[in-house]
C-alpha positions in Angstrom: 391.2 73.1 113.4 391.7 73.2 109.8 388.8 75.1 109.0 389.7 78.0 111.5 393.1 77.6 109.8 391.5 77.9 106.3 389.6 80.8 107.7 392.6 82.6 109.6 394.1 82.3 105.7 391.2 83.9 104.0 391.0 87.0 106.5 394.9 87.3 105.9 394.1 87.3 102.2 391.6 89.9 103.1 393.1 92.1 104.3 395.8 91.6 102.1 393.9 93.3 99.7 391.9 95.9 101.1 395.7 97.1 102.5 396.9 96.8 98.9 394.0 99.0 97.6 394.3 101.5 100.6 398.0 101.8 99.5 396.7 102.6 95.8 394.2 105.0 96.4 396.3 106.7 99.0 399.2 106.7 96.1 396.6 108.0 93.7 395.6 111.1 96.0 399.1 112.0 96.7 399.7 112.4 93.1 396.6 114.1 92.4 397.7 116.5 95.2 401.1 116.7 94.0 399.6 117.7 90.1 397.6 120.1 91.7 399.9 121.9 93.6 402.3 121.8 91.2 404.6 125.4 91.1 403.2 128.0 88.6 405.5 130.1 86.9 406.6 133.1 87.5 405.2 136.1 85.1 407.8 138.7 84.6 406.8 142.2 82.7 408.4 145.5 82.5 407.5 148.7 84.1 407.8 151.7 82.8 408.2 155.2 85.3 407.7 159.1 84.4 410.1 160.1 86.5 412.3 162.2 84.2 415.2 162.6 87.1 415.6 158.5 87.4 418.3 157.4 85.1 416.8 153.4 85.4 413.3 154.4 84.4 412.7 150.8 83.0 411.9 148.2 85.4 411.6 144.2 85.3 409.3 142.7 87.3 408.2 139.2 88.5 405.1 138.2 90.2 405.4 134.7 91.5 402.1 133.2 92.2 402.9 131.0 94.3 404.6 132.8 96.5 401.8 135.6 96.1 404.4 138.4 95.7 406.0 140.7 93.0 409.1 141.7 93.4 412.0 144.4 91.2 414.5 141.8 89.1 416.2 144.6 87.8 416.2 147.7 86.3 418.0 149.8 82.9 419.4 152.6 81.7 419.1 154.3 78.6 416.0 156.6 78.8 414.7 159.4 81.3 410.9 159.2 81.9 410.0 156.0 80.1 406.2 156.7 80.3 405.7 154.2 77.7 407.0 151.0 76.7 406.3 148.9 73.5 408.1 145.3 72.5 408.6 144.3 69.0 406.4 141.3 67.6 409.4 139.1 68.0 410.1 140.0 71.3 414.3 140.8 70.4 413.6 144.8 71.3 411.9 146.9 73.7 411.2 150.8 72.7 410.9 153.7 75.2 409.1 156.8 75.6 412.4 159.2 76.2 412.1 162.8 77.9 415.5 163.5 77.0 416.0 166.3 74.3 417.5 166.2 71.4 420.5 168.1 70.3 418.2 170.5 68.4 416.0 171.3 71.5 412.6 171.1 69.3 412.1 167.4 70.1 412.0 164.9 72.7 413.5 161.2 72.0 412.4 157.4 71.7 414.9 155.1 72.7 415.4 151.7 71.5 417.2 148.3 73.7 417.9 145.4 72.5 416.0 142.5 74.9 417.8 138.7 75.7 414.7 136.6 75.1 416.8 134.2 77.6 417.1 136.6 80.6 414.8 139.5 80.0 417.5 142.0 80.1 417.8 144.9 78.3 420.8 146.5 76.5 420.6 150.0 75.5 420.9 150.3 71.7 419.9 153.8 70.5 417.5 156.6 70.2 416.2 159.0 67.8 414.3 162.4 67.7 410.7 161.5 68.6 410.0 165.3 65.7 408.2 166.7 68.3 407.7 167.7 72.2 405.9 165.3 74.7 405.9 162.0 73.3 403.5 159.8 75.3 403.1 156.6 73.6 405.3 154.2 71.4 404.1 151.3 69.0 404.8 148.8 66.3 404.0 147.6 63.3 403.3 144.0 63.2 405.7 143.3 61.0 408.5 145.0 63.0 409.7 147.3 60.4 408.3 150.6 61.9 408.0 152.2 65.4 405.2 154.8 66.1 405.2 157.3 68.5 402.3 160.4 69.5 403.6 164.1 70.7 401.3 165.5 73.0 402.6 169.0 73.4 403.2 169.6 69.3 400.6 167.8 68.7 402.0 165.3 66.2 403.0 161.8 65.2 405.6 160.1 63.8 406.6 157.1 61.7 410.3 155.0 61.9 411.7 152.6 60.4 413.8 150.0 62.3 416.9 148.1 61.7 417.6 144.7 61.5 418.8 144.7 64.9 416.1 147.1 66.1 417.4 149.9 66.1 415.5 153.5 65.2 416.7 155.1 61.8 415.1 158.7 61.6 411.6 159.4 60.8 410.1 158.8 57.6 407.2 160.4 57.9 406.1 163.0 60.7 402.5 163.7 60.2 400.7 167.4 62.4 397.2 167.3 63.4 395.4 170.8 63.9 392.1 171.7 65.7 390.8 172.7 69.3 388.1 172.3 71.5 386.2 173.8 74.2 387.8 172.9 77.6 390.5 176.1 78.0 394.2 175.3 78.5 393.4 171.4 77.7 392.3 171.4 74.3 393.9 175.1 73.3 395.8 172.8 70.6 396.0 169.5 68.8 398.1 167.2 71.6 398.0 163.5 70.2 398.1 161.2 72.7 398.3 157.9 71.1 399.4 156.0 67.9 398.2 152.1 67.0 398.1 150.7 63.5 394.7 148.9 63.1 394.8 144.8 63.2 395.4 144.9 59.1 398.1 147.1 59.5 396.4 149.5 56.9 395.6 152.3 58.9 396.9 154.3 61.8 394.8 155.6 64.1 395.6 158.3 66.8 393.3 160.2 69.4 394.1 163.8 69.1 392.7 164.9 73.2 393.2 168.6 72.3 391.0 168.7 69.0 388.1 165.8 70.2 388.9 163.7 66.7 390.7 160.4 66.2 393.2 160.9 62.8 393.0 157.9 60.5 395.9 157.8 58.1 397.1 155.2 55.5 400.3 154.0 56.1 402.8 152.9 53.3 404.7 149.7 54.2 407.3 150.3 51.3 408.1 154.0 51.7 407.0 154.3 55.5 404.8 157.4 55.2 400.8 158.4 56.3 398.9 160.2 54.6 395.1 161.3 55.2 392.3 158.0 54.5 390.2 159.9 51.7 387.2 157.7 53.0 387.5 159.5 56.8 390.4 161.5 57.7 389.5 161.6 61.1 386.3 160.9 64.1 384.6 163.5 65.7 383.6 163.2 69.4 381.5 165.2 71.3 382.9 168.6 72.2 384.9 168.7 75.5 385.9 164.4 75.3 389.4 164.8 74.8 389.9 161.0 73.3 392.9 159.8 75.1 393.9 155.9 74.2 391.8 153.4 72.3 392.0 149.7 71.9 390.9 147.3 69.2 388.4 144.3 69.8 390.4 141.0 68.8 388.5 140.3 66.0 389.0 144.0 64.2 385.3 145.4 63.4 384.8 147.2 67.1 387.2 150.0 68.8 386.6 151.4 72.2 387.9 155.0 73.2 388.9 156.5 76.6 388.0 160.2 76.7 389.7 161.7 79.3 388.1 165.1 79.9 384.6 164.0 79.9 385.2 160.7 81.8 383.3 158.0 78.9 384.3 155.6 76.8 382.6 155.3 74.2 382.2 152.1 71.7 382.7 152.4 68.0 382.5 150.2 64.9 385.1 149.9 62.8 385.2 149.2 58.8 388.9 147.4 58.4 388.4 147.7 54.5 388.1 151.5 54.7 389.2 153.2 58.1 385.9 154.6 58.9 384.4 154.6 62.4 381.1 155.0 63.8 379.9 155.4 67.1 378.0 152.7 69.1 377.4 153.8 72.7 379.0 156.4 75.0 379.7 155.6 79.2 380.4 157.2 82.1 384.0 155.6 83.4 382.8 156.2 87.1 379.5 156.4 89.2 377.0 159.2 88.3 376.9 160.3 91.4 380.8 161.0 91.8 381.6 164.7 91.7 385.6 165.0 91.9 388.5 164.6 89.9 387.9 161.9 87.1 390.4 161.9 84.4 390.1 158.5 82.3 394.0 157.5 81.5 394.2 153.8 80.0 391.7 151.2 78.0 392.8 147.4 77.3 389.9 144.4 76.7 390.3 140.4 77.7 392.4 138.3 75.7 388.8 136.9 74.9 387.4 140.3 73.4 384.3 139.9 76.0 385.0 142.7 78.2 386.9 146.2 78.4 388.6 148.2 81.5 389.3 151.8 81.8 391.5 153.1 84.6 390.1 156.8 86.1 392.4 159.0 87.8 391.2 161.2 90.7 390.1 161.3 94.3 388.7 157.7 94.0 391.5 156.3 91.4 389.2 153.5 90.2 389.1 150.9 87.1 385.4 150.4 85.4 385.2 147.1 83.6 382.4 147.1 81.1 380.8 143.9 78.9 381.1 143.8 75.3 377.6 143.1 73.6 376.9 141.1 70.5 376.8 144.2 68.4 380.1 145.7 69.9 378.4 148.2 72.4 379.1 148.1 76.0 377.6 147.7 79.7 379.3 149.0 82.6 378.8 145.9 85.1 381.9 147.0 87.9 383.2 149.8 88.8 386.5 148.8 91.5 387.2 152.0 93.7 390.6 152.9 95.7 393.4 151.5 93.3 396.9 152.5 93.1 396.6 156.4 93.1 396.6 158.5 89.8 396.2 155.3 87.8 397.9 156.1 84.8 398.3 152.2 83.2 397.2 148.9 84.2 397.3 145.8 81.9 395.8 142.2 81.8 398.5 139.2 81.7 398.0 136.5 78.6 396.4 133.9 80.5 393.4 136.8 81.5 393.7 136.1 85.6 395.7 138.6 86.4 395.3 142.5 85.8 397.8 144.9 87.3 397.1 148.8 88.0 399.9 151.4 88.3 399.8 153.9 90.5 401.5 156.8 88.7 401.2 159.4 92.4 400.8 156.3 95.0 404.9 154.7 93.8 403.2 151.0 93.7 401.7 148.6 91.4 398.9 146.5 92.7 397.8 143.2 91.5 394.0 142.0 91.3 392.4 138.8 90.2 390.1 138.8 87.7 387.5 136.3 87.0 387.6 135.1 83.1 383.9 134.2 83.2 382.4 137.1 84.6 385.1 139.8 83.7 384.9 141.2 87.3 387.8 142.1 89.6 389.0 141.3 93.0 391.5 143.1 95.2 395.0 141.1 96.5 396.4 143.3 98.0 399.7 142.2 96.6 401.8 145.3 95.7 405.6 146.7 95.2 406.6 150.0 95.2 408.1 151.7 92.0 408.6 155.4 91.5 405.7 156.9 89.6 404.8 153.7 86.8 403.3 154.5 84.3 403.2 151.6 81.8 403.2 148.3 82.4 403.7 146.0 79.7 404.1 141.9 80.1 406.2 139.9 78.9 404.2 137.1 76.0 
């Protein structure tokens, strides 16, 4: 009897502990759960439409993915036709394409709005003459002194200097390209198209689609003007590419250029110390085969510098993602076929998931995942309508 008793005790004790450690690991996979499925944040960025008769052309936008959705916070005043949007380095303003014209009628505006850092909201805070007709894209320094901004129908550029508040004081240098190419009405002028400083913040480069040439100027910190780099004023295409946009690999010695009317991109080097470019490789933006439409509109690489996207507008509105070699060139490894129509911008968030196209003619914006390792994309089919975007531009 008081062995079954001392037996009775040591199954009690038993099971004691094997409840005890069922409890623990249970615990333990709860909050491993409960870590795992904790709530990401929410990534807000702005939008920017082309519609010149919409007096809020400047959306915010969140995309919550948890919820899997994106969704209009709000929306501002202040500019018509906000094809293009650009944020200061310390993220206090938020400058605007403007379609508005000025008072003398030979010029076109860019606007300028003060951001709350807190909130994301914008306050309208001024705008200036953009000196010429159909500006198209906007950009800072990186020291947030100047704002840059490309006129595609006059064919010029211009340099401002900024406030301490951010505002736009008039142009202290306007700088006019000349040239033409062979592709009639489209390259019967110069029409810049695009302004960027280069990662040094020694020379600006912009692609000039109407003369097949990328202008590389110096550009004076202390006096704010450009003037023509001695060692290469400017890089020639091939006749009939009509360069478009360009963007810089992260570490500064490769640039990669959209060329709209011949549907390539092609890969250059790039000699920070002088300016000068050279050219690595040239692409097709869609499949050889492909015989309609195909107008090349937007360029952006990975956070990680290891691959590049170009957007094509046309009858198959696609986005062509392309590897970066070790010597800078490129390999076109996706082509992704029936995004938002006319896709006129898309951008990659800061983390690298996430890439969003905007579908200037469709009125939506459309969300893809993209895998960081392999640098291909994947459809959501997570959307939200806005009137014809045309920039989009997150939020660091």
């Amino acid at each position: 009897m008081i062995q079954n008793n001392l037996i009775n005790a040591d199954m009690k004790s038993l099971l004691a502990s094997v409840t005890a450690l069922i409890l623990v690991i249970g615990l333990g996979l709860v909050t491993s759960y409960c870590a795992s499925t904790e709530k990401p944040d929410p990534i807000r960025f702005y939008v920017g439409s082309s519609d010149g008769s919409l007096e809020h052309s400047v959306f915010l936008c969140e995309f919550d993915p948890w919820r899997e959705q994106i969704a209009v916070v709000d929306s501002f005043s202040g500019a018509r036709g906000a094809s293009y949007l650009a944020l200061s380095p310390d993220l206090q303003s938020l400058y605007t394409i403007d379609k508005t014209l000025a008072e003398s009628q030979q010029s076109n505006q860019v606007a300028a709005f003060a951001r709350d850092r807190e909130s994301d909201m914008l306050t309208f805070l001024n705008s200036q003459p953009s000196e010429g007709l159909g500006p198209c894209h906007v950009s800072c320094s990186q020291d947030g002194k100047y704002l840059f901004t490309s006129n595609y129908n006059s064919g010029n550029l211009a340099a401002f200097p900024l406030d301490d508040r951010g505002r736009i004081l008039p142009a202290s240098s306007v700088v006019q390209s000349e040239g033409n190419g062979p592709v009639g009405e489209r390259q019967e002028g110069p029409h810049t198209h695009f302004v960027t400083l280069d990662p040094m913040g020694k020379y600006l480069l912009s692609p000039d689609l109407g003369a097949d040439k990328v202008l590389v100027l110096m550009f004076d910190h202390q006096t704010g003007t450009l003037t023509s780099n001695p060692g290469q004023p400017f890089f020639s295409l091939r006749p009939g590419s009509g360069p478009r946009h360009l963007v810089f690999h992260p570490e500064g010695k490769s640039l990669y250029i959209a060329n709209e009317l011949s549907s390539t991109v092609t890969a250059c080097s790039y000699a920070p110390a002088t300016g000068t470019i050279s050219e690595l490789n040239t692409l097709s933006t869609v499949p050889e085969a492909y015989e309609g439409t195909k107008y090349p509109a937007a360029v952006r690489i990975s956070p990680d510098g290891r691959y590049v996207y170009v957007s094509t507008r046309g009858n198959i509105s696609s986005i062509a993602v392309f590897r970066v070699e070790a010597d800078g060139s490129l390999s076109r490894i996706q082509v992704i076929e029936n995004v938002p129509g006319w896709p006129r911008d898309f951008n990659i968030d800061p983390s690298g998931r996430y890439l969003i196209v905007a579908g200037e003619r469709s009125n939506d914006i459309e969300l893809f995942h993209r895998d960081t390792n392999t640098g291909k994309l994947e459809r959501s089919n997570i959307t939200c309508q806005i009137p014809s975007p045309a920039c989009v531009l997150f939020i660091p």
